[in-house]
C-alpha positions as CSV (number, residue, x, y, z in Angstrom):
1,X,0.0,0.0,0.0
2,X,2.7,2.4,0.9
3,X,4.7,1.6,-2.2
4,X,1.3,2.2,-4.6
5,X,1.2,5.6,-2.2
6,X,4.7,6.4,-3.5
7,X,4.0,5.8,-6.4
8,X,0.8,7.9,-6.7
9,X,2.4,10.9,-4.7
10,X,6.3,11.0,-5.4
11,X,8.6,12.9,-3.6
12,X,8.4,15.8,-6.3
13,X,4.9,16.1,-6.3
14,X,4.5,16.3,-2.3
15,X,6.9,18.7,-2.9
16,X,4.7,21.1,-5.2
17,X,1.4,20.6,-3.2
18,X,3.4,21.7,0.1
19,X,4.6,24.8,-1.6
20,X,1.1,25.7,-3.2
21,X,-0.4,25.6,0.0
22,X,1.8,27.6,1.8
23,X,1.9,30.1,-1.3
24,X,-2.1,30.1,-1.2
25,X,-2.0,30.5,2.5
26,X,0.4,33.9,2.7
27,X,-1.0,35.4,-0.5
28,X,-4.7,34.6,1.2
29,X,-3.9,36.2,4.6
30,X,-5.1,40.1,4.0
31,X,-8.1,38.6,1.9
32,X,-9.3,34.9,2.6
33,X,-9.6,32.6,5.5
34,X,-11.2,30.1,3.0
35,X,-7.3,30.3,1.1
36,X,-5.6,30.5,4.5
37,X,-7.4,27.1,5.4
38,X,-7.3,25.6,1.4
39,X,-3.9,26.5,1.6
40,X,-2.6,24.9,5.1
41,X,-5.0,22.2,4.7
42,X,-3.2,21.2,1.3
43,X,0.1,21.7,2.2
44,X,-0.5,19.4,5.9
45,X,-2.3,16.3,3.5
46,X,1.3,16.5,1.2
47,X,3.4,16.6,4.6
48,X,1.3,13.4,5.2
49,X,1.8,11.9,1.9
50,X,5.5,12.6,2.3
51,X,5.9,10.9,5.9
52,X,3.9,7.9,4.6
53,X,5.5,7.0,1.6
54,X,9.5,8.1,2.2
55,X,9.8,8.7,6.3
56,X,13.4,7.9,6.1
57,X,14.5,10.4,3.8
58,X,12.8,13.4,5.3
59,X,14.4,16.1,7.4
60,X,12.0,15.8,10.4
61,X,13.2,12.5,11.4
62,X,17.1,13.8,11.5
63,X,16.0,17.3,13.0
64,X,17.8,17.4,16.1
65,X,15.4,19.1,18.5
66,X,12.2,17.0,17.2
67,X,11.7,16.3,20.5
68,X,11.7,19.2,22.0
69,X,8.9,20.0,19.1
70,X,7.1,16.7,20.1
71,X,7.1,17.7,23.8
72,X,5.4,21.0,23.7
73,X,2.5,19.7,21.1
74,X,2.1,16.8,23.6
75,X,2.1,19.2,26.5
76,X,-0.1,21.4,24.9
77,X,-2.4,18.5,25.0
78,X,-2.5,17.8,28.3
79,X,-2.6,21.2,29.4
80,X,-5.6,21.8,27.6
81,X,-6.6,18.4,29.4
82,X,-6.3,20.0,32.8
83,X,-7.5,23.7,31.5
84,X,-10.1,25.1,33.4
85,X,-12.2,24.9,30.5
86,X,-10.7,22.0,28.5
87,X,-13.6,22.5,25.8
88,X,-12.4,25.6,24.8
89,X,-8.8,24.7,25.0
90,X,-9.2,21.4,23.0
91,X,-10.7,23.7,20.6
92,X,-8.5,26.4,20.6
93,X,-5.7,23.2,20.0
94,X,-7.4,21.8,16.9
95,X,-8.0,25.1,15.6
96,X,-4.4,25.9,15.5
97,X,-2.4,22.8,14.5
98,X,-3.0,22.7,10.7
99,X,-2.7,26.2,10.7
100,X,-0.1,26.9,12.7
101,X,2.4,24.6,14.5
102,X,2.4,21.5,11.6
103,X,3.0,24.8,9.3
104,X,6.6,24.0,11.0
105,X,7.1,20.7,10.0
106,X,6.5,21.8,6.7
107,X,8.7,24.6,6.4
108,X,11.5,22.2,6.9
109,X,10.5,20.0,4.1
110,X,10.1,22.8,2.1
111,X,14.0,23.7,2.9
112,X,14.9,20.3,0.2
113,X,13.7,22.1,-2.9
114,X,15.6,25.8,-3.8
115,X,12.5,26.0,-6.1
116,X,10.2,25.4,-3.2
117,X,11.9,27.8,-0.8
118,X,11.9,30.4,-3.1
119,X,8.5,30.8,-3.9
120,X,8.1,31.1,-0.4
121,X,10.1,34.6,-0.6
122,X,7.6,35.3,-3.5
123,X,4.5,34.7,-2.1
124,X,5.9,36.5,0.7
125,X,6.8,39.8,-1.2
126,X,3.8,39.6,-3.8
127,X,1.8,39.6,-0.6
128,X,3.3,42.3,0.8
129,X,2.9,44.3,-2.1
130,X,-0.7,43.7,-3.3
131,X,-1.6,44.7,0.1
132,X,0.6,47.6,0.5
133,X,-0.8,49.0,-2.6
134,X,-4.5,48.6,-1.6
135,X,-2.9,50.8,2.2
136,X,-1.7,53.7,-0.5
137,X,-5.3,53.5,-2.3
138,X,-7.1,53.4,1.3
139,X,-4.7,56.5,2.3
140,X,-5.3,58.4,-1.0
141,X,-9.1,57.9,-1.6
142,X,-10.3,57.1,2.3
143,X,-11.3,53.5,1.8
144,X,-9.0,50.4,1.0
145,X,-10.0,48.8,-2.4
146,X,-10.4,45.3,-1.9
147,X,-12.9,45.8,1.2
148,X,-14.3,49.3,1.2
149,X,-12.7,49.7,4.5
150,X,-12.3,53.0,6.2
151,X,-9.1,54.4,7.9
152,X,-8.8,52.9,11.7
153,X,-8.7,56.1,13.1
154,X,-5.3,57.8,12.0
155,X,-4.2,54.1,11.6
156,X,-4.3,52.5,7.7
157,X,-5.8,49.0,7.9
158,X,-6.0,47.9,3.9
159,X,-8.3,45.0,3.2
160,X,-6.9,43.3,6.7
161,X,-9.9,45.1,8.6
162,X,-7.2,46.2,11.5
163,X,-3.8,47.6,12.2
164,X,-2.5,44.8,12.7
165,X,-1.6,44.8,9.1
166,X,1.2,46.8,10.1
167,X,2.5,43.3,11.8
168,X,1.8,41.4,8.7
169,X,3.5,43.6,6.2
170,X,6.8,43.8,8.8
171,X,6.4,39.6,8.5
172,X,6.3,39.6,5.3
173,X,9.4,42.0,4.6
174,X,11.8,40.0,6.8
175,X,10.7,36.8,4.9
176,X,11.4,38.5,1.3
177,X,15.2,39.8,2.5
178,X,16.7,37.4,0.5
179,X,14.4,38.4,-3.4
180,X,17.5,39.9,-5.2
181,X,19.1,36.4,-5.5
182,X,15.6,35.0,-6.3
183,X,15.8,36.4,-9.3
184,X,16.5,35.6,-12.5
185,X,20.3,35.7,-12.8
186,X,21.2,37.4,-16.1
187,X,20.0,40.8,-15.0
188,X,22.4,42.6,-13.1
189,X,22.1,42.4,-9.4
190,X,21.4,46.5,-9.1
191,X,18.6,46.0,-11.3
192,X,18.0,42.7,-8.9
193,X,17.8,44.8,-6.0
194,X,15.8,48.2,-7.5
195,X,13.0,46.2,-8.6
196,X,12.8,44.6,-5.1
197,X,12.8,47.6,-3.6
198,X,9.8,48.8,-5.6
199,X,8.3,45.7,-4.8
200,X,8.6,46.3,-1.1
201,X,8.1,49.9,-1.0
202,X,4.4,49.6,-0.8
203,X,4.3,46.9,2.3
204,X,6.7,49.4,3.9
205,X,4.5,52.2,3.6
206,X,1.7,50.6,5.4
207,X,3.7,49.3,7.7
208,X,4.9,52.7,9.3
209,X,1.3,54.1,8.6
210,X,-0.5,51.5,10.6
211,X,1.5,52.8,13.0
212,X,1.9,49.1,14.3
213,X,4.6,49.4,16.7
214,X,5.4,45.7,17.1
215,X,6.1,45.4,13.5
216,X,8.7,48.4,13.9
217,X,9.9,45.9,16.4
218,X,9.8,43.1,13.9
219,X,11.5,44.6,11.1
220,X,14.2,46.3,12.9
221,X,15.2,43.8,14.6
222,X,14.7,41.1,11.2
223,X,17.1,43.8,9.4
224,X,19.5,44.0,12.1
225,X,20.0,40.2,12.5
226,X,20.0,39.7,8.7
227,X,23.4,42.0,8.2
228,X,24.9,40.8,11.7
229,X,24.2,37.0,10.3
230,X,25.8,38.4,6.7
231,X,28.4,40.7,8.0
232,X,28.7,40.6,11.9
233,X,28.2,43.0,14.4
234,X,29.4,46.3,14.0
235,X,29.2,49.6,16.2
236,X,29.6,51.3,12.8
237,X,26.0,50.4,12.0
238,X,24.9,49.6,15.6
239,X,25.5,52.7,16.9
240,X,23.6,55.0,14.6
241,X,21.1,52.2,14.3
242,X,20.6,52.9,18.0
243,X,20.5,56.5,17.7
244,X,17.3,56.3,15.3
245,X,15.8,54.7,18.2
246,X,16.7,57.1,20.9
247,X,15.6,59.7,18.9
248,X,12.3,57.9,17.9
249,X,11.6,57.5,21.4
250,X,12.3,61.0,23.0
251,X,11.1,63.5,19.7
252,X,9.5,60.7,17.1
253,X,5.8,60.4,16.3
254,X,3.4,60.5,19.5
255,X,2.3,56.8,18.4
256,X,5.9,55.5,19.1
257,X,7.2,58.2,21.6
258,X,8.9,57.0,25.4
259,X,5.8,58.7,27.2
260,X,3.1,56.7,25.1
261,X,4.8,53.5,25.5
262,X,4.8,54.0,29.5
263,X,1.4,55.0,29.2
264,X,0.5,51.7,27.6
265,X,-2.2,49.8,29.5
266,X,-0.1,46.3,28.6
267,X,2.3,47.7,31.1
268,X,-0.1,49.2,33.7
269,X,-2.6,46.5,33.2
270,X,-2.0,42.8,31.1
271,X,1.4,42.0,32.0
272,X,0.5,42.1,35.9
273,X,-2.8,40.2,35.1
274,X,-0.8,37.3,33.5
275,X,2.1,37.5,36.1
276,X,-0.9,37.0,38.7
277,X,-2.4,34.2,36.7
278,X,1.0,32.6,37.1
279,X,1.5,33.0,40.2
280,X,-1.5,31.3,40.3
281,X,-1.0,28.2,38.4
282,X,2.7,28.3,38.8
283,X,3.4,24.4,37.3
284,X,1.2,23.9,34.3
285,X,-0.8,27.2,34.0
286,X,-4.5,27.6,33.6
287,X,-4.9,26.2,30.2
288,X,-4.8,27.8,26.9
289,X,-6.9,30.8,25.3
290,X,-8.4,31.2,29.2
291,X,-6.8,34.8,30.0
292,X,-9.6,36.5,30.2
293,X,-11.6,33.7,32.4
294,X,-8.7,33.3,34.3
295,X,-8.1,37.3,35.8
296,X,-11.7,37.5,35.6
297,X,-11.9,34.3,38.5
298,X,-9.2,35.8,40.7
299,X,-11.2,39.1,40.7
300,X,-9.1,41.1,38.8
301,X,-10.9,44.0,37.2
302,X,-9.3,45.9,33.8
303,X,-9.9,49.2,33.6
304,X,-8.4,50.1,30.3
305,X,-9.5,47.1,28.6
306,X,-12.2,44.9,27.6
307,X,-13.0,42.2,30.4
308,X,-12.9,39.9,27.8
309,X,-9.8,40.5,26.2
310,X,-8.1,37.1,25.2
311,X,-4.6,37.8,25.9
312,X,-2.0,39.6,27.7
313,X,-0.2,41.2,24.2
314,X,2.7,39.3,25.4
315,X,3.5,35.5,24.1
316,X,6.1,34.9,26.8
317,X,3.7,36.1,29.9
318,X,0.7,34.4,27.8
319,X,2.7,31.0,28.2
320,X,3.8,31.3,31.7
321,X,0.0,32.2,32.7
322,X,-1.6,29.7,30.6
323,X,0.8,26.7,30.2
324,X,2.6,27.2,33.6
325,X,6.5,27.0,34.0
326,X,6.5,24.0,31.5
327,X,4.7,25.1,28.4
328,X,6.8,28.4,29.0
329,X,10.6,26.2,29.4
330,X,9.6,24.2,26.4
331,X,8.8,26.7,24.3
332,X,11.8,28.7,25.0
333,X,13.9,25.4,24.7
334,X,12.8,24.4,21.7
335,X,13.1,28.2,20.0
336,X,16.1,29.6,21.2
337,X,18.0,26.0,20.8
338,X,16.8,26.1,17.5
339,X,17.7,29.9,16.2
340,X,21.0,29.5,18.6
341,X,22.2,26.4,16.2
342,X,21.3,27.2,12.8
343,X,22.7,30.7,13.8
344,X,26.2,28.8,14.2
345,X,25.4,26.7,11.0
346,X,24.5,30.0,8.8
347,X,27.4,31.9,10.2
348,X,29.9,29.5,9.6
349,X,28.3,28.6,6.1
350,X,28.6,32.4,5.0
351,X,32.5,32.5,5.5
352,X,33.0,28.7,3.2
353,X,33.6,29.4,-0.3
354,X,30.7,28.7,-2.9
355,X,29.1,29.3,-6.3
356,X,25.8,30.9,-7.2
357,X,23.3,28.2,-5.6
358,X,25.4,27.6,-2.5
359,X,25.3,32.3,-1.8
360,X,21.0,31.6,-2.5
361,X,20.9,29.0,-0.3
362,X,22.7,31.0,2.9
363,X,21.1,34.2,2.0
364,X,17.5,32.3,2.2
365,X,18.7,30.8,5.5
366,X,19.6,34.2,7.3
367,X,16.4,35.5,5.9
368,X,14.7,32.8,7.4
369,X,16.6,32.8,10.6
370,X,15.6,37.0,10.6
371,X,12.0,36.6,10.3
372,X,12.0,34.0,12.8
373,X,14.1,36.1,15.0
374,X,11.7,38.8,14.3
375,X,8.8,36.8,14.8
376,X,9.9,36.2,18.6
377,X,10.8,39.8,18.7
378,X,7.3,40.9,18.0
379,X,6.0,38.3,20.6
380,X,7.2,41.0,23.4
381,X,4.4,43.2,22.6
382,X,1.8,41.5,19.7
383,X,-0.7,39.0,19.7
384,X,-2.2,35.8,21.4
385,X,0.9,33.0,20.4
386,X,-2.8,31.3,18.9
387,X,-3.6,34.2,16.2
388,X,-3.3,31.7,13.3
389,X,-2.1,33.6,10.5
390,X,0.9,35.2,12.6
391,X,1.4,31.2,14.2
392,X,1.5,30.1,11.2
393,X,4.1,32.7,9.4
394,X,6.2,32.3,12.6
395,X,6.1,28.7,12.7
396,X,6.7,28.4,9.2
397,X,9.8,30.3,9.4
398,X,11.2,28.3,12.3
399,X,10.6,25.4,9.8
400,X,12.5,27.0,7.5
401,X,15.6,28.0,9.2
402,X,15.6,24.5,10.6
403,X,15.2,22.6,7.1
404,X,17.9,25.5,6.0
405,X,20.3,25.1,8.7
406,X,20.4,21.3,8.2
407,X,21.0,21.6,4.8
408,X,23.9,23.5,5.2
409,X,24.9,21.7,7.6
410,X,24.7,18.6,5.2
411,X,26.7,19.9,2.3
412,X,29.3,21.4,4.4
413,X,29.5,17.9,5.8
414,X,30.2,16.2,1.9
415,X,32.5,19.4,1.0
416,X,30.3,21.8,-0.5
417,X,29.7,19.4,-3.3
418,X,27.0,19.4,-5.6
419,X,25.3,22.6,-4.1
420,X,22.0,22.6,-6.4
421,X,21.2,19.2,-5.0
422,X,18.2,18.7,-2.2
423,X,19.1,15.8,0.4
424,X,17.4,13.1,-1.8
425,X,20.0,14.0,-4.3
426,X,16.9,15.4,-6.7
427,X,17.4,18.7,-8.3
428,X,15.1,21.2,-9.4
């Protein structure tokens, strides 16, 4: 039966379904939940396929850290289990695993084919700009034109309904760093890099106009570990770099200024709700997606927020009050380990000789490795961890920088031979 599967579904072919569906997924996000679900659906039935047919030769099962992966799905489970409302954690679970944390396992499948990977980048940029297009229309005319939506206040929205698209567009910049060496070759890589900066101007545009200042946090940070992962550190670029954001801080834009930021009721108001909850349920937390049910049983009243608002704005302070000490340590393990590795791996790779594909290859990893890092970043101050289009773009980018880092890992293992080669020895 498994051979007839095989046969039915080779390895190429698993290949291209995963790579549709993530591409329908990211180009879907400001537009469709119908794609976003098509899309991650697709892409989790060809993972499938894939483990069925060939397990052996897939990168999961020599992914170092798979445990660690294992362990926190698992624990999710039983934390949901011992939730004090395990209905709506089960549900919260099942909601978010084909679109969102088996988006990773698929990102590091995705890492075998340089034709897969780099429609990732893209989707990623396409997306960015389609969208950031619709924010100049919306900005121009007073409505966005894909949904008739109105400004958000002083805040640009586009056809995402919410500022938030400001974290979106930051996403999907970090995951496009790497689009000059996507392209086609002949052309000169100036030409390379102007028509991907025309490409991203428009995401970058609504990006600083939604005024969403976790994906200022995003990108900067995404740009900054991109160079230092290319380059190194540097005070010659650090220190101005730091200057911007003194300067931002003290005399910017009241949106992103020092005394706005202290104002913040996430400061006053969330993080202490979820450092009570904690306190609280110290060991395994209260169980996820229950904030709000949680501060609202200890008798904890909000006063610049909704009662019913479903998270803290913080991932790491959302873990630690809703999956205790261990959702929170395997988390963390299982993230920093990962980024902490693969940084080694892409670091080390940069300084090796190596021809065209073998320079695409590390400039997809640190791009990868960015928006991951950025992803994490943004967690500070964005989000429930369960928001599924921003679980899924972050755990697809772990994926990626795993399936990356293990590929270069691999080649620099055999020499640096044969760089256009994926780890089945198939080429694209």
């Amino acid at each position: 039966m498994v051979a007839s599967l095989h046969r039915l579904v080779p390895e190429r072919t698993s290949s291209v379904l995963m790579a549709s569906g993530i591409c329908l997924l990211i180009v879907g996000m400001p537009v469709s939940t119908a794609m976003q679900e098509i899309g991650a659906t697709t892409a989790c039935a060809a993972l499938a396929a894939r483990l069925l047919t060939d397990p052996s030769s897939t990168l999961i099962r020599r992914f170092p850290l798979i445990f660690l992966f294992a362990a926190f799905l698992g624990y999710l489970l039983v934390n949901s289990l011992l939730s004090i409302n395990s209905r709506g954690s089960l549900s919260l679970l099942g909601s978010t695993l084909h679109r969102g944390f088996l988006l990773f396992l698929v990102g590091m499948e995705l890492a075998r084919r340089d034709s897969c990977t780099t429609a990732v980048v893209w989707a990623l940029a396409l997306t960015g700009f389609y969208e950031g297009l619709d924010g100049i229309w919306q900005y121009v005319v007073g409505r966005d034109l894909l949904a008739g939506l109105p400004w958000m206040g002083s805040r640009l929205t586009g056809s995402f309904s919410t500022y938030r698209v400001g974290n979106l567009m930051a996403l999907t910049l970090a995951g496009s760093l790497a689009l000059p060496l996507c392209m086609s070759r002949p052309r000169p890589f100036v030409f390379r890099l102007a028509l991907a900066l025309l490409l991203w101007g428009p995401a970058l545009f609504l990006c600083i106009f939604a005024q969403a200042r976790s994906g200022y946090i995003c990108l900067a940070g995404a740009l900054t570990a991109f160079f230092a992962l290319r380059r190194g550190l540097s005070p010659l670029w650090l220190l101005p770099l730091a200057g911007v954001l003194v300067l931002g801080l003290l005399w910017g834009p009241e949106r992103i200024s020092l005394n706005t930021a202290l104002r913040d009721g996430r400061l006053k108001e969330l993080w202490p709700f979820a450092w009570t909850i904690f306190t609280e349920y110290p060991l395994f937390g209260s169980g996820i997606g229950t904030f709000s049910r949680a501060f609202n049983s200890l008798g904890l009243t909000p006063a610049m927020h909704s009662a019913g608002i479903e998270h803290p704005h913080n991932i790491y302070l959302q873990l630690l009050a809703e999956t205790g000490l261990c959702g929170f340590s395997l988390f963390c393990s299982f993230a920093g380990l990962l980024l902490f590795r693969s940084r080694g791996v892409i670091r080390a790779a940069m300084a090796a000789p190596g021809g065209k594909a073998a320079i695409l290859l590390r400039a997809k990893a640190a791009t990868f490795w960015s928006a991951a890092f950025g992803y994490l970043l943004m967690g500070v101050s964005a989000h429930s961890l369960f928001r599924t289009w921003w679980l899924s773009l972050g755990f697809l980018f772990l994926g990626l920088t795993a399936g990356s880092a293990m590929l270069l890992a691999s080649r620099a293992g055999h020499g640096g031979r044969h760089p256009e080669e994926d780890l089945s020895g198939n080429t694209d």
